[in-house]
matplotlib code that plots the C-alpha trace (Angstrom):
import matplotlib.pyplot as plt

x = [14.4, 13.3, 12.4, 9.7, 6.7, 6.9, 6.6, 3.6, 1.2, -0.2, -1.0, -1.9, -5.0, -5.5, -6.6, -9.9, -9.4, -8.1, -5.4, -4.0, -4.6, -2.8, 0.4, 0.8, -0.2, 3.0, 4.8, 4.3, 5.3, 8.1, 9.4, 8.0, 9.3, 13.1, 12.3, 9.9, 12.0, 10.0, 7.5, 11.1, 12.0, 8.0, 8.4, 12.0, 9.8, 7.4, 10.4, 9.1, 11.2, 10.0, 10.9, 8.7, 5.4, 4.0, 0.4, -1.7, -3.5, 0.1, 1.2, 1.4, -0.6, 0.7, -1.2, -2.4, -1.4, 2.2, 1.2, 1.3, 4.9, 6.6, 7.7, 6.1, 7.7, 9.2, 11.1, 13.8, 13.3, 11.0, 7.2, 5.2, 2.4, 2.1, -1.7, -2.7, -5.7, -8.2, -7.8, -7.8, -4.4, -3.7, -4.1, -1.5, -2.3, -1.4, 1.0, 1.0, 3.7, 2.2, 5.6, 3.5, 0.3, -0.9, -1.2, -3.8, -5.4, -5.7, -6.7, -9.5, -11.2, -10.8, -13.1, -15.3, -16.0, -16.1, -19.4, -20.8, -19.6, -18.0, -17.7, -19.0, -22.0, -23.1, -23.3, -20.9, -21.7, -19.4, -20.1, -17.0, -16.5, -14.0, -12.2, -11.9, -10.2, -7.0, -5.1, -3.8, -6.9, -6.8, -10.7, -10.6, -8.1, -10.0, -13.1, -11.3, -10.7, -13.9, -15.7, -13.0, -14.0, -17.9, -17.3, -20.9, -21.3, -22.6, -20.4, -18.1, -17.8, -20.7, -19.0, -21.5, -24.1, -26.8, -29.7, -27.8, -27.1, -30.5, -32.1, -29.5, -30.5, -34.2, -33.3, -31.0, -34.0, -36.5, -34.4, -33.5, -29.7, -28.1, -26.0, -24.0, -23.6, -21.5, -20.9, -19.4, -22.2, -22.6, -23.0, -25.4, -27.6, -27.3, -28.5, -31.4, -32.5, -32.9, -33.9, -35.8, -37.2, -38.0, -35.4, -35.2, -31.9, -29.5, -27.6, -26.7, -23.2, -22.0, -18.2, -18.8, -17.5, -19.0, -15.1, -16.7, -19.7, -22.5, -23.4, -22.0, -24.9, -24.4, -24.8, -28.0, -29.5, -27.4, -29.5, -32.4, -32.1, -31.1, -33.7, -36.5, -35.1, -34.7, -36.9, -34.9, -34.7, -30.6, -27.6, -24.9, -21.0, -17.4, -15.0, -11.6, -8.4, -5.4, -3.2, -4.8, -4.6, -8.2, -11.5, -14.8, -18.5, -21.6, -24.6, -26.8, -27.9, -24.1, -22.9, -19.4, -17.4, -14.0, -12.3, -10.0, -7.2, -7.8, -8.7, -10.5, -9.8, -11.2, -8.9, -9.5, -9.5, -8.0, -5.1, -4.8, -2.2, -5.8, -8.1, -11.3, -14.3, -16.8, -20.1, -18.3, -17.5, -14.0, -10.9, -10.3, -7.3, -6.9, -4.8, -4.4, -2.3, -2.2, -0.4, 2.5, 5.0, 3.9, 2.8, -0.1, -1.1, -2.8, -4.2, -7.3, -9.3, -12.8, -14.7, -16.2, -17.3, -17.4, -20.5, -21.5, -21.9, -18.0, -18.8, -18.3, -19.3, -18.0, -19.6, -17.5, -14.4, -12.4, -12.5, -9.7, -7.9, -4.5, -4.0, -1.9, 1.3, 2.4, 4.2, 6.6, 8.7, 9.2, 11.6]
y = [-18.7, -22.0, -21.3, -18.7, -21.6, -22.3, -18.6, -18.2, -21.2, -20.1, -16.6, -18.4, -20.1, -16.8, -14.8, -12.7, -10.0, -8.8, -6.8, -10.1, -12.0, -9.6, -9.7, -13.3, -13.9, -12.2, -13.5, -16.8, -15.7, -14.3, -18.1, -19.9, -18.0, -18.7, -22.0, -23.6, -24.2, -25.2, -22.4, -20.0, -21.3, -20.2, -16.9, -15.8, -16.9, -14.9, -12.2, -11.3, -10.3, -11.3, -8.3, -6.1, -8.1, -5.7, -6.9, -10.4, -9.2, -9.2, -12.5, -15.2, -18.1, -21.5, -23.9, -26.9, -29.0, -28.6, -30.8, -33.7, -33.1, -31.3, -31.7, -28.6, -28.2, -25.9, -27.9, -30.3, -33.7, -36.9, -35.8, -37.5, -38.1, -38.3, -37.7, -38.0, -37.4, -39.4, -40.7, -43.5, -45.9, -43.5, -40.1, -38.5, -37.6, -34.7, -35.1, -33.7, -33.6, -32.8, -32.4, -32.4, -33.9, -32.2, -29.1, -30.6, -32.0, -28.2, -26.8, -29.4, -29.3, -25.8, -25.5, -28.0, -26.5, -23.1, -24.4, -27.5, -27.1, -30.3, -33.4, -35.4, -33.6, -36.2, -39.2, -39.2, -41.6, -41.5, -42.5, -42.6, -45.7, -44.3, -42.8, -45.7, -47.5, -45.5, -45.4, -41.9, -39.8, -36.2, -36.7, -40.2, -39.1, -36.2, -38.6, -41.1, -38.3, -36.7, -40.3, -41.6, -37.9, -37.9, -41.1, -42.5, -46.2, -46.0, -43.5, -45.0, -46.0, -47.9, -48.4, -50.2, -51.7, -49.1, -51.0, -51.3, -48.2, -47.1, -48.5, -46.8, -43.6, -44.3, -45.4, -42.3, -40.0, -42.0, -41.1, -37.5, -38.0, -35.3, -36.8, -35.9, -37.9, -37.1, -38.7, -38.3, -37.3, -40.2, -42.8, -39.8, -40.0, -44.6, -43.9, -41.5, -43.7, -46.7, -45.8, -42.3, -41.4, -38.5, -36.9, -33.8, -34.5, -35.7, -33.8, -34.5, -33.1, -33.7, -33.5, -33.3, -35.6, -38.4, -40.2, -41.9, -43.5, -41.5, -38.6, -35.0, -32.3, -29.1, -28.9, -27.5, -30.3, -32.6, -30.9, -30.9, -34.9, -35.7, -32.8, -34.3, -38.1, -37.5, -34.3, -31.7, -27.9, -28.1, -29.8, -28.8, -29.3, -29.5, -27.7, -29.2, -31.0, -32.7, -29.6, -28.4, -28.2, -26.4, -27.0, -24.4, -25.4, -24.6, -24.9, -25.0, -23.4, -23.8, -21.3, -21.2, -19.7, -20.5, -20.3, -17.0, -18.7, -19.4, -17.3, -17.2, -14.4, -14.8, -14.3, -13.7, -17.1, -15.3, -13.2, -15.6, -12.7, -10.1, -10.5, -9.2, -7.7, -9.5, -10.7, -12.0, -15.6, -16.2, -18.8, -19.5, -18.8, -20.1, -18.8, -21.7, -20.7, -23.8, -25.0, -23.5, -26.0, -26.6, -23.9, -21.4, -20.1, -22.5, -21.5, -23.8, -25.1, -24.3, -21.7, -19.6, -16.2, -13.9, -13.4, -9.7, -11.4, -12.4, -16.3, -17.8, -20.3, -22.8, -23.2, -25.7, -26.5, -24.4, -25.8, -27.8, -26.5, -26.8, -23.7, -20.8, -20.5, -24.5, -24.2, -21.7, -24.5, -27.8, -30.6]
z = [8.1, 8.7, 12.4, 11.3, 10.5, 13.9, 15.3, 12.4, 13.1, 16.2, 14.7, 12.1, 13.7, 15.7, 12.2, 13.0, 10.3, 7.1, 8.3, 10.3, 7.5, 5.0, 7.5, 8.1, 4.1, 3.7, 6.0, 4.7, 1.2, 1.8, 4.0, 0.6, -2.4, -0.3, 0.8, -1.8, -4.8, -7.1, -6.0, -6.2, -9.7, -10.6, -9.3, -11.4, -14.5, -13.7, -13.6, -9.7, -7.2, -4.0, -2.3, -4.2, -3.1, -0.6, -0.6, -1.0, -4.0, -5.9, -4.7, -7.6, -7.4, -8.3, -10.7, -8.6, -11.8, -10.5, -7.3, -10.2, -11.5, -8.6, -5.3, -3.7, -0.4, 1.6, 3.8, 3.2, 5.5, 4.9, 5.6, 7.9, 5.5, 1.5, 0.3, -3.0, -5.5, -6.9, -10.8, -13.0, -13.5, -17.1, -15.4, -13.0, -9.6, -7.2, -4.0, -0.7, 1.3, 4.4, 7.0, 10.0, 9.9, 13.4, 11.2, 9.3, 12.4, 13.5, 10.5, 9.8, 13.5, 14.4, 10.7, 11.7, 15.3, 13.9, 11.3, 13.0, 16.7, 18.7, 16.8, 19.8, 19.8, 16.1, 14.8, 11.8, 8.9, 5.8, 2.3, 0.8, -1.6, -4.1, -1.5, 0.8, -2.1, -1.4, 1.6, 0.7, 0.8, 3.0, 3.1, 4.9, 6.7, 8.3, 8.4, 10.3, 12.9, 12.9, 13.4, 16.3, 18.1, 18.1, 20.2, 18.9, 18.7, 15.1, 13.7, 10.9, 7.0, 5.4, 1.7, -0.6, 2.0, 1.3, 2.9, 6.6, 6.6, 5.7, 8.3, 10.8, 9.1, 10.2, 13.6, 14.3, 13.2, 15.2, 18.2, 16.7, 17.1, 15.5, 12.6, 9.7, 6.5, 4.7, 1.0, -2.3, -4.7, -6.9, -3.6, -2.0, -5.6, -4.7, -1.4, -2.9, -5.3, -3.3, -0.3, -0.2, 3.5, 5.7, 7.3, 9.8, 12.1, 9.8, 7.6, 4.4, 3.4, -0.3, -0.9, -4.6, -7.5, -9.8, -9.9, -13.0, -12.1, -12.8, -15.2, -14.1, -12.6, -11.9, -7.6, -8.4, -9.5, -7.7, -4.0, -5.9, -6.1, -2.9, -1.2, -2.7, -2.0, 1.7, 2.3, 3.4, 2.8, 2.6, 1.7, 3.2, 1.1, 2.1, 0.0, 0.0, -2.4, -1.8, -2.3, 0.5, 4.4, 4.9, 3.9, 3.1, 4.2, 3.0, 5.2, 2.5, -1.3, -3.0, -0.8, 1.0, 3.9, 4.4, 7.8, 8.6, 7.9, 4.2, 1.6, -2.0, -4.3, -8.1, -11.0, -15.0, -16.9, -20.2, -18.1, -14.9, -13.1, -12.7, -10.0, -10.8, -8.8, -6.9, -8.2, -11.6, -12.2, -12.8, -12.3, -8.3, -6.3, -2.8, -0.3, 2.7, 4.9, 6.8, 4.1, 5.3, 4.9, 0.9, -1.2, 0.6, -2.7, -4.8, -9.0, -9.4, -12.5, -10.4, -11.7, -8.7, -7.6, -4.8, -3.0, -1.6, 2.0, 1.5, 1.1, -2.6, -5.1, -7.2, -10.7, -12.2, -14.1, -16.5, -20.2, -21.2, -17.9, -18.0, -16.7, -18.0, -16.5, -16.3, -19.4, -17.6, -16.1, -17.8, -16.7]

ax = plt.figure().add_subplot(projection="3d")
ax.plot(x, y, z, "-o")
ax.set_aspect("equal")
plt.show()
């Protein structure tokens, strides 16, 4: 079976419908629960049979937390690339194994041109400070690429020096370049505070996360910050982790759209096996199928609903969220 991947991933990228996504979906299952041991070993606890999954809504999900005690893979050689999460020296982090990293290069741009069109056609100015203290982040990596494609001679990191990169803000929109910036919340709220201005071509595009350094706020009042600071009707926010290969935008007011390839389904936080309906806030599931090579269906600790339009949000983190089904397999 190992040749399959290879057969899926362009029909993979060519997903323009539920019924091609239900077929591939399964496909994909079927190559992990023989391949992915760890995912395999989760599955006989669960006292499935992988034969009798006949549809997406019965696969099992696995709980992200295994990323941080597991090798989730379903392949067997050295992988190209390792990333890992965010966290302090006393916490444990998740790990990737990504085997081919031109995967991720797919998934990531083909999203990117499906919301936001070319990456040449912007600026691109990241704010990234706790990320650019790793070497092993998905996010820079798929920053890096974004900024060496828009081919502008500004485009790149600006860390902590918040008054350059103000003033490039205000040149950019004097000349009404379009530009993204995209930054981690609590260097966004830095940037807000210190340097408030006008702003009508350049986006601001939150990837979430305080790592620390500031108090928590719910996104609400994290836009309503930075759209008064910089006076803009939106803020737009990538949706992404490290046990992923694909990320979900929103273009503005909290609420996401994933690309075809990746899918969110919403499950019960007290029995985390039942999906439940739309419209009603629950635990999130993500099915990536990018991730083909690692484990396509991912059990987060984000707490989410479906929206009637098909786009979802995230409305924080499960309580005390080890999630239900870890203590199934312990080494």
């Amino acid at each position: 079976m190992q040749a399959l991947p290879h057969l899926l991933i362009e029909n993979i990228f060519k997903i323009t419908n539920p019924a091609d996504f239900e077929t591939f979906a399964l496909k994909v299952f079927a190559f992990q629960a023989e391949n992915n041991l760890v995912y395999k070993e989760y599955l006989s606890a669960l006292g499935i049979n992988p034969v009798s999954v006949r549809k997406v809504s019965d696969i099992p999900h696995l709980p992200a937390e295994f990323f941080k005690t597991h090798l989730v893979k379903s392949f067997g050689e050295e992988p190209e690339v390792v990333f890992t999460s965010s966290g302090t020296t006393d916490m444990e982090t998740s790990r990737h194994f990504v085997k081919y990293v031109a995967i991720y290069e797919r998934s990531f741009l083909q999203a990117f041109r499906q919301f936001y069109g070319e990456p040449e056609d912007y600026c691109i100015l990241a704010l990234l400070p706790s990320y650019m203290e790793r070497e092993d982040s998905s996010l820079i990596y798929m920053t890096k690429k974004l900024i060496e494609l828009s081919r502008h001679n500004h485009s790149g990191f600006y860390l902590h020096n918040l008054l350059e990169l103000s003033e490039l803000i205000i040149s950019l929109e004097k000349k009404k370049q379009k530009t993204i910036l995209l930054g981690v919340s609590f260097a966004l709220l830095d940037l807000a505070e210190k340097f408030p201005m006008s702003l009508s071509h350049i986006m601001i595009m939150e990837t979430g996360g305080m790592k620390g350094r500031r108090k928590e706020l719910t996104r609400e009042e994290l836009h309503i910050k930075l759209q008064n600071a910089f006076g803009v009707k939106k803020i737009h926010s990538e949706y992404g982790m490290t046990e992923l290969l694909s990320q979900a935008y929103s273009q503005g007011e909290g609420k996401y759209f994933s690309p075809p390839w990746m899918k969110i389904s919403i499950r019960d936080i007290y029995d985390p096996f039942s999906l439940i309906p739309a419209g009603i806030t629950g635990g999130v599931n993500i099915t990536d199928l990018a991730n083909i090579y690692s484990c396509s269906f991912i059990q987060t600790s984000d707490l989410g609903r479906i929206l009637p339009d098909g786009g979802f949000e995230i409305n924080g983190r499960i309580e005390n969220s080890d999630i239900r089904g870890c203590n199934l397999m312990v080494e």
